[in-house]
N, C-alpha and C positions, 0 to 999 in steps of 0.2 A: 759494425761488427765485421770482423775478418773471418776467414777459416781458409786453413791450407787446402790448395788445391788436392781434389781426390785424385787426379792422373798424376802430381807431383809423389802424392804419399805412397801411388802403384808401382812409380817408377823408383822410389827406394825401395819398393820391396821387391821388385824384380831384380836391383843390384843387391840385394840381400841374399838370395838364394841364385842366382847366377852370376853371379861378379865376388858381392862379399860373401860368399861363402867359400870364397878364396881364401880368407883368413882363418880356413882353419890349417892343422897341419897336415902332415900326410897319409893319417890313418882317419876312416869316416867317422867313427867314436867323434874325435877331435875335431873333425869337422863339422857335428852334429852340432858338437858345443858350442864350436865358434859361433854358430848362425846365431845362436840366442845370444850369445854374449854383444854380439855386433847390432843384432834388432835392439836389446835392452839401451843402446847409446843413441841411437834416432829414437825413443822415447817408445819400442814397440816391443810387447809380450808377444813370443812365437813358441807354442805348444806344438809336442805331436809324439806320438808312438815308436821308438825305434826299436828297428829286429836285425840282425846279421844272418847274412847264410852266406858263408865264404868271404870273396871278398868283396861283397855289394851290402849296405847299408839302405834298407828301405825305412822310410819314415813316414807311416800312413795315418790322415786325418788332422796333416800337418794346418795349424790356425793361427790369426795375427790378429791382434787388437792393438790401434795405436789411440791414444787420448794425444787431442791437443785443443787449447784455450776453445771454449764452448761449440768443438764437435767433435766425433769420434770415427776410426775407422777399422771395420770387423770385417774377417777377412776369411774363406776358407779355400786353402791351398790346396786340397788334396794329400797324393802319395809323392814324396821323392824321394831322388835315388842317390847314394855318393858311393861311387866304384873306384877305389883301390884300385890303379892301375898296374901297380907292380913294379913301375921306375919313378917314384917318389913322385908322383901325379895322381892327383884325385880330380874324377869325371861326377859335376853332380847336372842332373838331368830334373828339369818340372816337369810335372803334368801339363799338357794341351790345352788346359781352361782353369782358371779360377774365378773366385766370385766372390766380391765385394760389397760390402751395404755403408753409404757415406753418411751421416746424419749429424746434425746440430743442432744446438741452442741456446742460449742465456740458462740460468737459473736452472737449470733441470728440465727445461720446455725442449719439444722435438717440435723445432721450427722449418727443419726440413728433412729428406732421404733420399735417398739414391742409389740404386743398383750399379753397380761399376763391376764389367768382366775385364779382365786379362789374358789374351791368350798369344800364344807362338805355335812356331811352326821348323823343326830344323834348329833349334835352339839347341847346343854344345859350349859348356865350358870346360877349360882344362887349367887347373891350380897347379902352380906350385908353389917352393919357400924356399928363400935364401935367406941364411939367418932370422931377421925379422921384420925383413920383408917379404912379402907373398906377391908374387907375379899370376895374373889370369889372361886367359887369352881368351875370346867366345864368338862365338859366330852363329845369326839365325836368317831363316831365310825371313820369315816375317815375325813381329812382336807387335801387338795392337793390344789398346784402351779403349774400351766403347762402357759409356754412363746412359743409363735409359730411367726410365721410369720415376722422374721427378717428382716427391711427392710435398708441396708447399701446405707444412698445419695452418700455416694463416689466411691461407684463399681457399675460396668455399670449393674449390675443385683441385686435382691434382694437375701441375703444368704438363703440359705435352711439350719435352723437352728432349733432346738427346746430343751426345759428345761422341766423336769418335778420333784417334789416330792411330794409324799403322805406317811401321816403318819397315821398311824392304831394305831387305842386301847388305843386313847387318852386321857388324864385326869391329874387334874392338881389343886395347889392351888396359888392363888397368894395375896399377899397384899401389899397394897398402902394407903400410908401416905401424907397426904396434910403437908405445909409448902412454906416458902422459900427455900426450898432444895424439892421436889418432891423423896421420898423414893418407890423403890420397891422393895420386895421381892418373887420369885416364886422357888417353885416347879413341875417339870411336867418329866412327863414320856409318854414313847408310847409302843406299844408293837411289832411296827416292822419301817422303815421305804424303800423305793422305789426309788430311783433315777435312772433318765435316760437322756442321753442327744446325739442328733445326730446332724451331720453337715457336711456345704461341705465348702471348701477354697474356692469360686470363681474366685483367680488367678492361683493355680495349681491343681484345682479339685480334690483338696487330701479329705478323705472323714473319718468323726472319727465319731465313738457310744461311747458309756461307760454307762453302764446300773452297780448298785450298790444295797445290801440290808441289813439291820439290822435289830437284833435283841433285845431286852432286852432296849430300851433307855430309860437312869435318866438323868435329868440335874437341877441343882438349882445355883439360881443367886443372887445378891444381886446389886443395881444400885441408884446413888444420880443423879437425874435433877434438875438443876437450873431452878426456874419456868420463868423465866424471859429470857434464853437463848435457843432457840429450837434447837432442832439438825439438824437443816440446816449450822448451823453456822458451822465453822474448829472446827478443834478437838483441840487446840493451846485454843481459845478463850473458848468451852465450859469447860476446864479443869482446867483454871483460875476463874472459876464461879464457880464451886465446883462439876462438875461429875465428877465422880468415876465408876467405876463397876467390880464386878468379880464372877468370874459363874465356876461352876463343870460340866463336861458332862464325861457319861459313857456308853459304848454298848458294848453288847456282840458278840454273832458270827453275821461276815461277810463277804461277798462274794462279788463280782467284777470281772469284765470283762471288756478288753477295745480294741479297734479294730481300725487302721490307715489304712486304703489303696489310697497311693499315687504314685507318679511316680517311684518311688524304690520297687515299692510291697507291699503286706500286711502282715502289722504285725499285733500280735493279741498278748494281755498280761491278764491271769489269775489269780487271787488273791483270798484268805483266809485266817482270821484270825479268834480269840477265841474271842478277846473282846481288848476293850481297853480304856483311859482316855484323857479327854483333859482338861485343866483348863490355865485360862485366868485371867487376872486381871489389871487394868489403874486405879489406885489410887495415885492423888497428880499426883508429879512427876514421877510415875516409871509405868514402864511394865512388865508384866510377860506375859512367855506364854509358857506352858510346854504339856509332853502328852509322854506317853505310849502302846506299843502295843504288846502284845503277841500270839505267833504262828502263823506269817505271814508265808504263803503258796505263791510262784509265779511260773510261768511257763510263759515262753515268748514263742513262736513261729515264723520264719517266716524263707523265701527260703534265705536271705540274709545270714544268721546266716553259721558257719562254720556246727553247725548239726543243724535239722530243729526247734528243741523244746530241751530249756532250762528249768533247774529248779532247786531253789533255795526256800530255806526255814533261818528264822529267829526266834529264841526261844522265845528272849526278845530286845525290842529296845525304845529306851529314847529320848527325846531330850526337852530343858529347853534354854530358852533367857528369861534374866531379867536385864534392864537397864533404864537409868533414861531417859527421853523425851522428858525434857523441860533444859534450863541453869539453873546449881544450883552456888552458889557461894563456894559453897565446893564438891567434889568429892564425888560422890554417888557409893553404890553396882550396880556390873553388875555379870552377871554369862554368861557361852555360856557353853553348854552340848548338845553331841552328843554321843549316843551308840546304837550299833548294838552286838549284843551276841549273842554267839551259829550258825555262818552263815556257812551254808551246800549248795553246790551245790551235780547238780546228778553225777551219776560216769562216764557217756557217756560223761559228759565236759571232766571229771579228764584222762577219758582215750586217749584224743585227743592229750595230749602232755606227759602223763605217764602211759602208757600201761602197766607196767611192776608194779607199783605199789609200787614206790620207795621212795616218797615222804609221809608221815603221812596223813591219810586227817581227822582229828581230825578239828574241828568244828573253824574258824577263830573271832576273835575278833575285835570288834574296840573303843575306849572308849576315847573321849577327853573332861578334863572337867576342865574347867577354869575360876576363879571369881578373883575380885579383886574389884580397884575403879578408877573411870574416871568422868568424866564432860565433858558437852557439852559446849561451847561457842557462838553456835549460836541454834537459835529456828529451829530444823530440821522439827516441826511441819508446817512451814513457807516456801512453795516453793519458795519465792523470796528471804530469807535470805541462802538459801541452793543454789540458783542460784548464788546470788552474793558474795558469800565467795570464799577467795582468800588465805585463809591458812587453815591450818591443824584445823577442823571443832570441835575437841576436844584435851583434853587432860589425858593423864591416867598416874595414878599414883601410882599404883602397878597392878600384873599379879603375880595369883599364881595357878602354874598346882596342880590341887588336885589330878589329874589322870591321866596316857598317857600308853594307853596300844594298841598293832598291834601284834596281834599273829593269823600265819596262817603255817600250812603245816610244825607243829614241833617247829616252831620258833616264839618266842615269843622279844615283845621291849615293858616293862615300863619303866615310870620315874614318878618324884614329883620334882618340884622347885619352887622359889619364886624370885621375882625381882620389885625394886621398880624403877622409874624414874625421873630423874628430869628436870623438865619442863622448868627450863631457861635457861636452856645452850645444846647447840646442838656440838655433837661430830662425831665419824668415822663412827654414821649410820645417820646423814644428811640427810633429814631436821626434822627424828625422835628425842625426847629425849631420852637423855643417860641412860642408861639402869645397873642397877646393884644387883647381885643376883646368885644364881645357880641352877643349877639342876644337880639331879642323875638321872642316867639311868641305865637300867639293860637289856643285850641282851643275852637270852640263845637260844643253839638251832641252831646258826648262821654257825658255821661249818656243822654238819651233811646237813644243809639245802647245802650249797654252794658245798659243795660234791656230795649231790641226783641231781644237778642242770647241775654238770658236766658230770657223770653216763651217765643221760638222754639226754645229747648232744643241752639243750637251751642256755647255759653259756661255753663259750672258756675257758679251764684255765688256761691259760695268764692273761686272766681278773678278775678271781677271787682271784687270787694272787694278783690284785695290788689292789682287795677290802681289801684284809687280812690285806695286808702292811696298806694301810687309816684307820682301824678299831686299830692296832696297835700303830696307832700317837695319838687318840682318848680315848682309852681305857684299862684296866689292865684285863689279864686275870685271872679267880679262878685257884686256882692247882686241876688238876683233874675232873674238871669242863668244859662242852661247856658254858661257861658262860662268858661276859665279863661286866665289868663295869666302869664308867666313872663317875666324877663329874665335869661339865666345869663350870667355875665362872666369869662373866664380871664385872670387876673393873669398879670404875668409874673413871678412867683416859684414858678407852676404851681398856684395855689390856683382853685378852680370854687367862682363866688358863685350861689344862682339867689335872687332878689329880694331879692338883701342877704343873704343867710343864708348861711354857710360848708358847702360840700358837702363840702370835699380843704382 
């Protein structure tokens, strides 16, 4: 069972009544309207009372209720305000606090609830309209999410749960375009943000915090709404109607803390990094979703551990999924990328099983990074077509390694290959398609490593001898060289070549 995040649903409603209420025009009347007309399209009914006196529009005991797939969210906003400013500018101003109740369930069941506040501080927007688009500008000093009071019907007690984030030194532009398609565009920045979150298991009173903080945040987006499709509906159904969206997010230094104590003890894990990127994108049929981080700092702690406090550090790390979403009738780009660089433990690990210092401790790699093209057969977006599939849920039709590199402690393994498949006839890897293509590899380093391995008394050398011998069926050595190198090639009659030599 899914349910939309409640600090996701707050933070549309905060761009509903400070951002989109941008869309309305430049008298409060029509700005009033806009609000609901714009909640109605995020799938949300917003009630409330308006009065004029001059040229300020108060709307008191303003209320939100959003339904989405088995949970809901009820909402009371208070009073606000949209002041006519008198040069085609409308100022709408919230209330200091709102207050939220999040709950769900299956079938009509209240499986859970939750208290979710809203509040800011210094919060100012200022609308306008050109033609038909509507420019806002808004600035707060803080805007924060805090969910308390977790109430779980299925456990014999209520959890002791709580969520919080505040964002400092807010300001931001956004614009929005009417149509059959609902266009938005923003940019916004913060100048720090605060997360915190604690709780307890109530079947083995395991007990976690995680308290986080940033620095420097930018993010800008770009998003197509179908006026006609609200975002209550799947994500299947609204992407067939033409949303799209994809957004950049950037932050600089951050820190973290996270703390477990359960029946095994407590652990506790420290983090820091420089800064980093995230970007997303669901346009049409495909998905992206990549992101970057540099100079992660960790340090684990805890009595289980063979020494009490580990630590490890990472220079650079990557990682990139991009694939199609929906069934196309021809084979779409996919990518899957994962890298970790420059990974450094402390030396109190290194000296636990290499006291002596035998082994390189030169900084470990990991880099796998692979695209090609595939097709989906069935709508993954669709949990009952993904329930009721009863074969292979897609098909791929080529896989080509761009990258494959594993180097740690002197020793190093790349490669690059390419391999296509074909899809109607199934052979020796059953009930996969047959697979045809090669790849090179490159392994230096492999001797001295299996040597420092023996030295050190981890590795019998009996066994490393019969690694030697496997590496020798596999691979051609350099002269002069700890180097070996391989090219295996799968025919398509199912036969494995490695350097020309028949393996199958």
């Amino acid at each position: 069972m899914t349910h939309r995040k409640p600090a996701f649903a707050a933070a549309l409603l905060a761009a509903a009544f400070s951002a989109s209420g941008a869309m309305a025009d430049i008298t409060a009347a029509e700005a009033w309207e806009s609000i609901g007309a714009l909640g109605q399209s995020f799938g949300e009914t917003i009630t409330g009372t308006p009065t004029m006196a001059g040229n300020v529009m108060t709307v008191r005991g303003v209320t939100i209720t959003m339904d989405m797939p088995e949970a809901q969210l009820q909402g009371k906003i208070g009073d606000i305000t949209l002041t006519e400013r008198g040069d085609g500018t409308v100022a709408i101003t919230l209330p200091p606090e709102s207050r939220f109740t999040y709950s769900g369930g299956a079938d009509g069941q209240r499986l859970f609830e939750a208290a979710l506040t809203m509040a800011q501080s210094g919060m100012t927007t200022i609308v306008s309209r050109t033609g038909a688009e509507t420019t806002y500008d808004f600035t707060a000093d803080t805007l924060s999410f805090d969910m308390r009071d977790m109430d779980m019907a299925a456990e014999d007690r209520p959890a002791d749960f709580g969520l919080s984030l505040t964002l400092g030194g807010l300001a931001g532009q956004y614009l929005v375009g009417e149509g059959p398609l609902i266009s938005f565009t923003s940019q916004i920045s913060a100048e720090n943000a605060a997360l915190s979150l604690n709780g307890t298991d109530p079947a083995s009173d395991s007990k976690v915090t995680l308290s986080a903080r940033m620095q420097d945040l930018q993010g800008q987006s770009r998003a197509t709404l179908p006026e006609d499709t609200p975002l209550s509906e799947d994500m299947g159904a609204l992407l067939r109607a033409g949303f799209g969206t994809d957004g950049e997010f950037r932050y600089g230094a951050t820190t973290y803390a996270q703390s477990l104590d359960g029946p095994d003890g407590p652990l506790q894990v420290i983090g820091s990094a420089a800064g980093g990127t995230l970007q997303v994108s669901m346009i049409g049929d495909h998905l992206s979703y990549s992101g970057t981080q540099s100079s992660t700092d960790l340090i684990v702690l805890s009595a289980q551990l063979p020494v009490p406090e580990i630590g490890a550090r990472i220079d650079e790390s990557a990682f990139n999924l991009t694939m199609p979403v929906t069934p196309t009738e021809e084979p779409a780009d996919f990518r899957l990328l994962t890298a970790l660089n420059g990974i450094e433990i402390d030396e109190k690990v290194w000296a636990l099983f290499d006291p002596d210092s035998l082994l390189p401790r030169t900084p470990a790699n990991l880099v796998i990074d692979l695209s090609g093209k595939a097709r989906w057969l069935i709508d993954i977006l669709d949990p009952r077509a993904v329930e009721s599939a009863e074969d292979l849920p897609a098909e791929i039709e080529s896989l080509t390694i761009n990258e494959l590199e594993v180097s740690a402690a002197g020793a190093a393994l790349t490669g690059r290959g390419a391999f296509t498949f074909d899809n109607a006839g199934r052979g020796p890897f059953s009930p996969l398609p047959v697979p045809q293509g090669n790849v090179s590899l490159r392994l230096s380093g492999a001797d001295a490593l299996m040597d420092a391995l023996v030295q050190i008394g981890l590795v019998p050398e009996e066994q490393v001898m019969g690694y030697r011998m496997m590496l020798g069926i596999f691979a051609t050595p350099l002269p002069g060289e700890d180097t070996l190198v391989s090219d295996i090639e799968l025919t398509p009659d199912g036969g494995i070549l490695a350097n020309g030599q028949p393996l199958r």
